[in-house]
N, C-alpha and C positions, 0 to 999 in steps of 0.2 A: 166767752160765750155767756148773755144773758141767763139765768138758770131761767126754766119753763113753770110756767104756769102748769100746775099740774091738778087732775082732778077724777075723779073716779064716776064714771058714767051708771049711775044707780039702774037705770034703764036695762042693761044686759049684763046687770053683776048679781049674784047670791046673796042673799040680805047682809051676810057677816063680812061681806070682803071688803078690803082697805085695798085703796090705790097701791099701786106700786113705784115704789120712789123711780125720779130719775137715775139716783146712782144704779140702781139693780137693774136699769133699762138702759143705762152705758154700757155695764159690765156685758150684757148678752149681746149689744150690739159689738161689739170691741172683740169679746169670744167667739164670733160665729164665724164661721169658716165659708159657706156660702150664701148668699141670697138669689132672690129673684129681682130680675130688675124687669117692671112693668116703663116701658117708653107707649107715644103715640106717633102711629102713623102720619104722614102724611095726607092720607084720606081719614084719619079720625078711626082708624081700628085703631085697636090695643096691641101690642108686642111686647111677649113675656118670656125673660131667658135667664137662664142662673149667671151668675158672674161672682168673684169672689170681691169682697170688697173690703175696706182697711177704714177704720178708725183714727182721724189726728184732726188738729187743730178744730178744734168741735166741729169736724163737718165728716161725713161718710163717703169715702172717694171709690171710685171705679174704672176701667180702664176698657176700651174696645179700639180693636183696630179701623181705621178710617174710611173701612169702605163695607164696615159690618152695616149691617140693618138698623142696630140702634144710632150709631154716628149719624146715620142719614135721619133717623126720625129726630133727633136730637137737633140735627140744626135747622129745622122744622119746629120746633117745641123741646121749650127744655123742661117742664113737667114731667117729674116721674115717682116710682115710688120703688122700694126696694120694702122686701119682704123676708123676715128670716122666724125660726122659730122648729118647733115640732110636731110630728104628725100624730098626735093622740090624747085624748082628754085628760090621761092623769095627772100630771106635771108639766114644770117647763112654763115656757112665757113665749109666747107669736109677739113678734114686733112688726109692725110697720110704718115706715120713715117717707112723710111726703116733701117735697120740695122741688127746688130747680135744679140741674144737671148743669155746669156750668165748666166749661174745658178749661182746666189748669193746663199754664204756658209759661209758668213765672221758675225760672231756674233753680232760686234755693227753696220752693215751695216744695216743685219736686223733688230735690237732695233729698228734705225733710222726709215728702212721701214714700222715699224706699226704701225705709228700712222699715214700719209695719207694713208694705209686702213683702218683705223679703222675710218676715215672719210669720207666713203664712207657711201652713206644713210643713213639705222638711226643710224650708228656706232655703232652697234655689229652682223650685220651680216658677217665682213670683220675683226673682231675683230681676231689679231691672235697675237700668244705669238712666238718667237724666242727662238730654243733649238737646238743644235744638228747640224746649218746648214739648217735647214729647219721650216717654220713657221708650228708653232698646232694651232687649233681651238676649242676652248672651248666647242665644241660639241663632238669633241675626234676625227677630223682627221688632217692627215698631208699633206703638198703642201711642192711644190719646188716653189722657187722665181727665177725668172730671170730679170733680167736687159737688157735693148737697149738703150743703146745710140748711138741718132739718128745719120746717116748719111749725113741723105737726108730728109726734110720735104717737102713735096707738102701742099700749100694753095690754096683750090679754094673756091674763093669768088663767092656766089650767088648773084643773081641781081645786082651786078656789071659786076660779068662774070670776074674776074681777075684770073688767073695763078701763082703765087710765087712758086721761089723754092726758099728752104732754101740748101744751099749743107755746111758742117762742115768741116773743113779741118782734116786729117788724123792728130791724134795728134804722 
């Protein structure tokens, strides 16, 4: 991955605050256990639902079964944004990751892909096998995977009050 272009939005930061690098903007994307994934409608509303998502090959993957609501807004538009962070002004850092949602189908991608799910909590709830293009679950269902690789990260730093954006250059 390109490293980002990164910079500190003076506009909605505290005089004293410094960007916050991308490595401290992996590391919470990489640590977060859930997010929000924002997709769009088909008629152009918004649809917003937690999903747990994994970190690898610089890109933020997620997983919905194929006849969820986002699957359908997704191949409709692959525009979305995944949101993770904390709910209080003291500390912590709010991320959010804009890009395309783009179905991973490629066999050793997916190998690669589960094993950070399968490190999610206590690793076997995320626990999935790669067949066909689509991960299985040892429970007996199947997901599609998708991959973002980011565009755009927003960093907001709590009780500093900082602003970063990460912008990626079009490869």
């Amino acid at each position: 991955m390109t490293s980002p272009i990164t910079t500190l939005d003076q506009r909605y930061s505290a005089p004293d605050a410094v960007a916050t690098t991308w490595e401290e903007t992996r590391l919470v994307i990489e640590g977060a256990e859930l997010f929000l994934l924002t997709t769009i409608r088909p008629d152009g509303r918004p649809h917003c639902t937690p999903v747990v998502a994994a970190w690898s090959d610089d890109a933020l993957h997620f997983t919905t079964g194929g006849e969820e609501q986002k699957a359908a807004n997704l191949r409709a538009n692959s525009h979305v944004i995944l949101t993770t962070g904390r709910n209080d002004w003291q500390a912590g850092l709010d991320i959010v990751v804009e890009g395309d949602a783009i179905q991973t189908t490629d066999q050793s991608a997916l190998e690669r892909l589960s094993a950070p799910f399968g490190s999610k909590w206590d690793g076997s709830t995320w626990e999935f096998t790669a067949r066909d293009g689509k991960f299985y679950h040892p429970a007996g269902f199947e997901v599609l995977a998708y991959s973002v690789a980011p565009k755009k990260v927003l960093a907001f730093a709590q009780g500093t009050f900082g602003h970063t954006v990460h912008r990626f250059p079009e490869s």
